[in-house]
C-alpha positions as CSV (number, residue, x, y, z in Angstrom):
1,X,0.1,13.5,27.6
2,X,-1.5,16.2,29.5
3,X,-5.6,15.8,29.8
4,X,-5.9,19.2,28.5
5,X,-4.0,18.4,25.2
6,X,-6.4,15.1,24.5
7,X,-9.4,17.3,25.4
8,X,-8.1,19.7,22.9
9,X,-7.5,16.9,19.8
10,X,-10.9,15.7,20.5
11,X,-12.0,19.5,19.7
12,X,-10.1,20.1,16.8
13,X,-11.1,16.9,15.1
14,X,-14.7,17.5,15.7
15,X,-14.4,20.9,14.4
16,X,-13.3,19.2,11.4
17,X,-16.0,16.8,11.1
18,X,-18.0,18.4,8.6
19,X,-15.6,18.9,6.4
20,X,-14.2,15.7,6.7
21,X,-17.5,13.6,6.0
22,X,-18.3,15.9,2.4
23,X,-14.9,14.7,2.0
24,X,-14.7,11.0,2.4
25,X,-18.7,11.1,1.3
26,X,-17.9,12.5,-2.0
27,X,-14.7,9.8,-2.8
28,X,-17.0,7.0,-2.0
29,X,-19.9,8.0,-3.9
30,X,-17.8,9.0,-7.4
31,X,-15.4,6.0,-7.6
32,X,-12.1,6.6,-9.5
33,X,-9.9,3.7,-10.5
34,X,-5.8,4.0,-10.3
35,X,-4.2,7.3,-12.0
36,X,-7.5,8.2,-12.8
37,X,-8.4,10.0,-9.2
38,X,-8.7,13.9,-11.0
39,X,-11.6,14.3,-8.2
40,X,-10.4,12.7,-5.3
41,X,-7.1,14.7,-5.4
42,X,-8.9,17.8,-6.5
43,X,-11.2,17.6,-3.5
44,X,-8.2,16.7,-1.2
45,X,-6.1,19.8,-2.2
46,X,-8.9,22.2,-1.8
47,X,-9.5,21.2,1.6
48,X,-5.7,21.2,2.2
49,X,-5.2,24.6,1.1
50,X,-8.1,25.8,3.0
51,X,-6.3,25.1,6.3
52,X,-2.6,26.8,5.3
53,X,-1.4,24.1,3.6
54,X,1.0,24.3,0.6
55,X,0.2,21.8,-1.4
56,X,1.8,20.6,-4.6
57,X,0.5,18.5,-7.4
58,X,1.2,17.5,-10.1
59,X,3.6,15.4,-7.9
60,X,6.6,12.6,-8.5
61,X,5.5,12.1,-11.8
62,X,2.0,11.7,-11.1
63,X,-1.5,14.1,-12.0
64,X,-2.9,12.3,-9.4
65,X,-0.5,12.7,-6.7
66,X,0.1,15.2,-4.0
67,X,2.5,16.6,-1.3
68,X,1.1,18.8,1.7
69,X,2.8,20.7,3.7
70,X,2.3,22.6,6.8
71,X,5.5,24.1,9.1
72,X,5.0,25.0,12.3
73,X,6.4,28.0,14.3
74,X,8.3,26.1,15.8
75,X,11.1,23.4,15.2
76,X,10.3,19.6,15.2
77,X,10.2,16.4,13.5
78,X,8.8,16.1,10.4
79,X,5.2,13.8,10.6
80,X,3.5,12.4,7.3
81,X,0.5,11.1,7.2
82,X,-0.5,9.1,4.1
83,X,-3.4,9.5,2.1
84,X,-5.0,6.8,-0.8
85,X,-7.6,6.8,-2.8
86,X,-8.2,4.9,-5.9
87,X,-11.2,2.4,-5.9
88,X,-11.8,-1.1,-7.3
89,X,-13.0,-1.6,-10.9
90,X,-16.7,-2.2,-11.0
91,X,-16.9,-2.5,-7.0
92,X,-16.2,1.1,-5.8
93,X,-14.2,1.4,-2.8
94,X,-14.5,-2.0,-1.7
95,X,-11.2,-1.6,-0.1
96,X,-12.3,1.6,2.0
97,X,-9.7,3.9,0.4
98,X,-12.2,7.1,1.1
99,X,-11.8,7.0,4.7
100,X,-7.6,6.5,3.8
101,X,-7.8,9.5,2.7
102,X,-10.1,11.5,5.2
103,X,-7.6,9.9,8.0
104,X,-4.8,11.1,6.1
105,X,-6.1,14.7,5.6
106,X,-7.8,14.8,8.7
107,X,-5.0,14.1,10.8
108,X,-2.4,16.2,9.2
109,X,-4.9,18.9,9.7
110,X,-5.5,18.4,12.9
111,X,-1.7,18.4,13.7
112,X,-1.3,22.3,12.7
113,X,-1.9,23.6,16.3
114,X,0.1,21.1,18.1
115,X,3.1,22.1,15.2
116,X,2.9,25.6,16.2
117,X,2.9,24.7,19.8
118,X,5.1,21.9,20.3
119,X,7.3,21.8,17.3
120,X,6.8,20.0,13.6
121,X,6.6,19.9,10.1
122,X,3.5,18.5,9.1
123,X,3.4,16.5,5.8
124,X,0.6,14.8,3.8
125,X,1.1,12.5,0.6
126,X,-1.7,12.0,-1.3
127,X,-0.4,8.1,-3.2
128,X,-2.3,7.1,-5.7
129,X,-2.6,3.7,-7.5
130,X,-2.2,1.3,-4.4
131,X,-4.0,-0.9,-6.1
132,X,-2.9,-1.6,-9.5
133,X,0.4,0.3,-9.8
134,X,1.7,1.5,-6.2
135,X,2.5,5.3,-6.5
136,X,4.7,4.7,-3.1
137,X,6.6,2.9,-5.4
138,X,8.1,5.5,-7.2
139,X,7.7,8.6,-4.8
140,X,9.7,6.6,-2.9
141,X,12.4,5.9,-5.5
142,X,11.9,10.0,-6.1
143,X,13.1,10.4,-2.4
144,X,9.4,11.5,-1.4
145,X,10.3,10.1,2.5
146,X,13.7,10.2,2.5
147,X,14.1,13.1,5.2
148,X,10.6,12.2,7.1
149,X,11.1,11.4,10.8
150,X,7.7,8.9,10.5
151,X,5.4,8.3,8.2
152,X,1.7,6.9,9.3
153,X,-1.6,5.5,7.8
154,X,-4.7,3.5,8.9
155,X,-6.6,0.9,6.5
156,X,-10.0,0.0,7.1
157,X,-10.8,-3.8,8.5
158,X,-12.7,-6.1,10.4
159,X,-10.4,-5.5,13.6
160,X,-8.3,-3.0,14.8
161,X,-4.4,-3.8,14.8
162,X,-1.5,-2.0,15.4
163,X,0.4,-3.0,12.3
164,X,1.1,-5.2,10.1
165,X,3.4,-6.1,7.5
166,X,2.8,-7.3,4.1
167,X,4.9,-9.5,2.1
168,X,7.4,-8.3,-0.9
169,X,6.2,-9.2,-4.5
170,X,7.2,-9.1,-8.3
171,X,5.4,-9.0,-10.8
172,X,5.7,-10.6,-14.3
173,X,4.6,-11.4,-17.6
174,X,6.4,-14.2,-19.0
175,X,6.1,-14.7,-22.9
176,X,7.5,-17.3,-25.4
177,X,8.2,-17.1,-28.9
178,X,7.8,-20.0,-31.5
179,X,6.9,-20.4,-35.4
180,X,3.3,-21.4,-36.4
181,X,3.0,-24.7,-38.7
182,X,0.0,-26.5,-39.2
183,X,-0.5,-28.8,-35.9
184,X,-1.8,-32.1,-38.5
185,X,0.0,-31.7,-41.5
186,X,3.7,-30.3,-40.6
187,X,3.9,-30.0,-36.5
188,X,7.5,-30.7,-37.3
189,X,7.9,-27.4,-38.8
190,X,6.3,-25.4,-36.1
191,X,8.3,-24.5,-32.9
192,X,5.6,-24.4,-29.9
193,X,5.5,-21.9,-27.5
194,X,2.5,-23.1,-25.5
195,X,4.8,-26.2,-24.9
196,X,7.2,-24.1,-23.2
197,X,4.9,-22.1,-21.3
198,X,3.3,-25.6,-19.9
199,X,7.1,-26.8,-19.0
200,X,7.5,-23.7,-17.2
201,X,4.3,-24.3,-15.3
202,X,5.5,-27.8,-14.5
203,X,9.2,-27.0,-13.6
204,X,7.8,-24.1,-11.4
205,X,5.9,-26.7,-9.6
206,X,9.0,-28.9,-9.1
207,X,11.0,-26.0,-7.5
208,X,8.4,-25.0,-5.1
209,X,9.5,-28.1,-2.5
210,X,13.1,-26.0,-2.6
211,X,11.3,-22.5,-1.5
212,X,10.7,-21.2,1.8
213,X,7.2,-21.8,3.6
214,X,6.4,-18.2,3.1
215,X,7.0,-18.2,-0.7
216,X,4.2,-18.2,-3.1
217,X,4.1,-18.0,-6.6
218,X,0.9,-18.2,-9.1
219,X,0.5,-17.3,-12.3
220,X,-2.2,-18.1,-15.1
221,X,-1.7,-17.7,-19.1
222,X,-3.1,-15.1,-20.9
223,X,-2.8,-16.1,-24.1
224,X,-2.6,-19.6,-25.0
225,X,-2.6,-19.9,-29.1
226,X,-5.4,-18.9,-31.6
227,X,-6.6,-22.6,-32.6
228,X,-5.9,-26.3,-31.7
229,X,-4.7,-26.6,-35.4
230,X,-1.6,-23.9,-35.5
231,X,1.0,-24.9,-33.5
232,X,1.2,-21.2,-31.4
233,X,3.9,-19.2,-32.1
234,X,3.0,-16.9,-29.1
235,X,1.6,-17.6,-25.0
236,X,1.7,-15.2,-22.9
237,X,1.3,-15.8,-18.8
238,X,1.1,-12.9,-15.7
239,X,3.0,-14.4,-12.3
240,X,3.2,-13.2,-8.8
241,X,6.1,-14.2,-6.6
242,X,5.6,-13.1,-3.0
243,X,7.8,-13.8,0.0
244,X,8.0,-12.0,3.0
245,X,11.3,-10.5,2.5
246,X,12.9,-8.5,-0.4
247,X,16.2,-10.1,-0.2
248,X,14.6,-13.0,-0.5
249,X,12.1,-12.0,-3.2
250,X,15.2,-11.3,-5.3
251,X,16.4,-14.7,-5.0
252,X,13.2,-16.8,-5.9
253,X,12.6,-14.5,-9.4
254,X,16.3,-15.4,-10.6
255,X,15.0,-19.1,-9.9
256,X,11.9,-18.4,-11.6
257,X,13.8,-16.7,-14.6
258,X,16.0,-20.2,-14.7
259,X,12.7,-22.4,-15.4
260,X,11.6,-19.9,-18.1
261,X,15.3,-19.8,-19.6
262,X,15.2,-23.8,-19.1
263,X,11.8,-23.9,-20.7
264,X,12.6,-21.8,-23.6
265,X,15.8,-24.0,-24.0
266,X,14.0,-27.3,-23.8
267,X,11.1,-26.7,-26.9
268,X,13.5,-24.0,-28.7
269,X,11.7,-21.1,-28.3
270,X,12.8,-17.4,-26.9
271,X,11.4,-16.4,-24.3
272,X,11.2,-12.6,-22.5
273,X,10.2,-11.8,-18.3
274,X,9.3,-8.1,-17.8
275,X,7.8,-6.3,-15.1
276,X,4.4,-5.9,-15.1
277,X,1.9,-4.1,-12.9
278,X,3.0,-3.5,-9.1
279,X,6.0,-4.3,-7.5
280,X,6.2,-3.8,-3.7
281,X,9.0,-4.8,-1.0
282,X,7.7,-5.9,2.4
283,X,6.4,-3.6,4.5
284,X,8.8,-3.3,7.8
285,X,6.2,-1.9,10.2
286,X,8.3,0.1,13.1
287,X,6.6,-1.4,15.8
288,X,8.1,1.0,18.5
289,X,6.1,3.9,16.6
290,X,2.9,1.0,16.2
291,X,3.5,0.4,20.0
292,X,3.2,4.3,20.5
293,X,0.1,4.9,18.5
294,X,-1.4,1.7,19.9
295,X,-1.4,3.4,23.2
296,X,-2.9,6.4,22.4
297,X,-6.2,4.7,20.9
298,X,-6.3,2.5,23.9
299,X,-6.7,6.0,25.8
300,X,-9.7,6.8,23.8
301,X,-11.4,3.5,24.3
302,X,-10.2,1.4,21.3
303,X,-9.1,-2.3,22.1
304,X,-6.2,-2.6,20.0
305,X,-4.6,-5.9,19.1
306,X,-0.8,-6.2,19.3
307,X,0.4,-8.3,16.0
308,X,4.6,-8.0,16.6
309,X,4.8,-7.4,13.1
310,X,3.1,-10.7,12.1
311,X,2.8,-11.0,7.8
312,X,-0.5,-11.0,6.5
313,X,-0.9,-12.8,3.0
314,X,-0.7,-10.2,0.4
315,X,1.4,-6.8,-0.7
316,X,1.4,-3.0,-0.1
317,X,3.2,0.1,-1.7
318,X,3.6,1.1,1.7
319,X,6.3,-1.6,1.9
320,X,8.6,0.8,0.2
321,X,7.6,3.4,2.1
322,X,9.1,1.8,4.9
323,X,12.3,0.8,3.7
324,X,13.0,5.0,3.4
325,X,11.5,6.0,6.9
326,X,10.3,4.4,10.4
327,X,6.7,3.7,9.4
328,X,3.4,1.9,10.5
329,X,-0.5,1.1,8.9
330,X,-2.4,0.7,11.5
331,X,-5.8,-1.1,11.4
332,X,-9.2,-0.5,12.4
333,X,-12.5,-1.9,12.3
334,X,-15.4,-0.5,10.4
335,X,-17.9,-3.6,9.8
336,X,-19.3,-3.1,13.4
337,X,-17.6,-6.6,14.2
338,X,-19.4,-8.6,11.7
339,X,-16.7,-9.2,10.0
340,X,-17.0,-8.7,6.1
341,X,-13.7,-8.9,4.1
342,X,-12.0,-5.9,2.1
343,X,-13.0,-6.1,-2.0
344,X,-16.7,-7.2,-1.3
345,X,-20.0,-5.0,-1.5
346,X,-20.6,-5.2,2.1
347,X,-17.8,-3.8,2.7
348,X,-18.2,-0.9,0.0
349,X,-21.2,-0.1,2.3
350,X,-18.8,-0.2,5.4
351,X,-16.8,2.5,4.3
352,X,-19.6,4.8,3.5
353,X,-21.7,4.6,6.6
354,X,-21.9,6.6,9.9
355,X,-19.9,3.8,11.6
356,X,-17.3,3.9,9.4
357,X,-16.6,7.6,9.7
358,X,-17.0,7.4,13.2
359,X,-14.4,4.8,13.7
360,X,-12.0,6.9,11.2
361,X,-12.6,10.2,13.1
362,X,-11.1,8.1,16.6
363,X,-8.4,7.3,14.6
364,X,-7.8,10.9,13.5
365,X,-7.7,11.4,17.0
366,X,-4.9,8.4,17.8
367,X,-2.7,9.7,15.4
368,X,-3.1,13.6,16.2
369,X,-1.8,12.0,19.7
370,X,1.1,10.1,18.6
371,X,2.3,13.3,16.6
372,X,2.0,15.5,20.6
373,X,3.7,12.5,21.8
374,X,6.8,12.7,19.1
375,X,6.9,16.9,19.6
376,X,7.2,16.5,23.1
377,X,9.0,13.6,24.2
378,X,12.1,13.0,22.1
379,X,12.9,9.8,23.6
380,X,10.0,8.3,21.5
381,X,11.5,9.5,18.3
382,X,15.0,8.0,19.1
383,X,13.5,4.9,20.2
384,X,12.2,4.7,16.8
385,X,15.0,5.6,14.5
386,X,17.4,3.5,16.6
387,X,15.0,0.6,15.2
388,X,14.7,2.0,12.0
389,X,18.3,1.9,11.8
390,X,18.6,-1.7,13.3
391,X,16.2,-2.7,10.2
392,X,18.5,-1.2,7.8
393,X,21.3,-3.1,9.1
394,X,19.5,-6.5,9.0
């Protein structure tokens, strides 16, 4: 990249600065839980459409969703950036989901001129919902990212990373069926169903010395009858199975689904296992696009660690994202090196201070970079679909 193209990204972004901070500022300081963002996305398209962009919302079934889009004069890949920004129940964004979504905006904004001068389509997705449903989820299954060359975020953390990938899960809520009786004076008319949920407990404890090291499954119960004096005739439980590959997701929930059946079998009660809340496949970070990116913060100063795609314990809608199109989430540090962990207050204050914007407008900057590098250099872009492609295949 020539000098005077970082010099110029460095502009823009500042240009943008003020903008940017009302923006991120006002997410942070009026909290909205998932499908419930009205503001945030508001705030987010007026910006958006202040700076050419066409922006459509309503989108893939969601108020709270958008699509951006900005073509440039010229022909080139298509770029989208990746915008969230729902908050935690009774903790605000504890998980730094403001600045998500300032990088997002910010970055696809700062793109335009490099589009009209180099080549590109710029798109942003605003994705709500990461956190209790996964909107990614079902733009992807919409086809959202289906024809995008790469898609890109950044989440806020204690270090700065070039990717990562999170591990697949499924969701469930397990439920069994019985017949009340009276637990003293005829238990052998009742048919218990908190018996069968505490066999499927135990018989999911039994089957975890056949499961991978990378498999996890907890669960807790809900609802566990109404008195120790009626046999229940209803328990209800909530279960998370995680592993760090779909395929092999799939094959751990039919062996969970066996201990249920087995369960219901063994105290005759029915039983049912639905979906509930989100349900994510592994993220599959591209870590030739990561690599890219990696090197372009490391040009404005940033220490960036390289993971080679280690898992992290826990799941992202992004995962799904990245089973459509070559995509990355970056990481970078906004507790000043101290260290505070995601979902706590401390880190709630992280994402609203100085520091934290700072550290969000460098990455701006990054992936402004990467974009210049993917307009101008087509080598980079085939270098990452030919692993895309090899991803598919395994």
């Amino acid at each position: 990249m020539e000098q005077k193209d970082m010099d110029r990204v460095k502009q823009v972004v500042r240009d943008l600065e003020s903008d940017l901070r009302e923006l991120t500022m006002n997410i942070h300081d009026n909290p909205e839980i998932g499908l419930t963002e009205v503001k945030a996305c508001q705030w987010q398209k007026e910006i958006l459409e202040k700076y050419g962009f066409e922006v459509e919302t309503p989108y893939a079934g969601f108020d709270t969703a958008y699509r951006a889009v900005y073509k440039g004069k010229k022909a080139g890949p298509k770029i989208a950036m990746l915008a969230e920004y729902d908050a935690l129940p009774g903790l605000g964004h504890g998980c730094g989901h403001n600045l998500i979504a300032m990088i997002g905006v910010g970055a696809g904004i700062a793109m335009r001129e490099f589009a009209d001068q180099y080549g590109g389509e710029i798109y942003v997705f605003g994705t709500p919902a990461e956190e209790n449903l996964g909107g990614k989820v079902q733009m992807s299954e919409q086809g959202a990212f289906d024809d995008m060359d790469v898609a890109m975020m950044a989440h806020p953390a204690a270090e700065n990373m070039d990717c990562f990938n999170s591990m697949a899960i499924n969701a469930y809520q397990i439920s069994f069926y019985g017949k009340t009786a009276h637990a003293a004076g005829a238990p052998h008319e009742g048919i218990n169903a908190l018996d069968a949920m505490i066999n499927l407990f135990n018989l999911i404890n039994a089957m975890r010395q056949e499961t991978t090291p990378d498999t996890r499954i907890h669960g807790i119960i809900k609802r566990g009858g109404e008195a120790p004096n009626i046999i229940p005739d209803y328990t209800e439980s909530l279960f998370y199975v995680r592993t760090n590959r779909y395929a092999d997701l799939l094959k751990v929930c039919d062996k969970v689904e066996n201990c249920a059946k087995g369960a219901a079998m063994g105290t005759g009660c029915r039983y049912t296992m639905e979906f509930a809340e989100g349900n994510y496949k592994d993220t599959c970070s591209n870590l030739t696009l990561a690599e890219l990116n990696a090197q372009q913060m490391e040009k404005l100063g940033v220490s960036v660690k390289r993971t080679g795609g280690e898992y992290i314990p826990g799941s992202s809608d992004l995962g799904d994202v990245s089973y459509r199109c070559p995509a990355i989430q970056s990481t970078f540090d906004i507790t000043g090196g101290k260290g505070y962990s995601a979902h706590t207050i401390e880190f709630t204050e992280c994402a609203g201070s100085d520091a934290g914007i700072e550290a969000s407008l460098t990455v701006i900057q990054g992936f402004v970079m990467t974009a210049i590098e993917l307009m101008t250099n087509p080598a980079h872009l085939e270098a990452i679909k030919d692993e895309f492609k090899k991803m598919q295949n395994n």
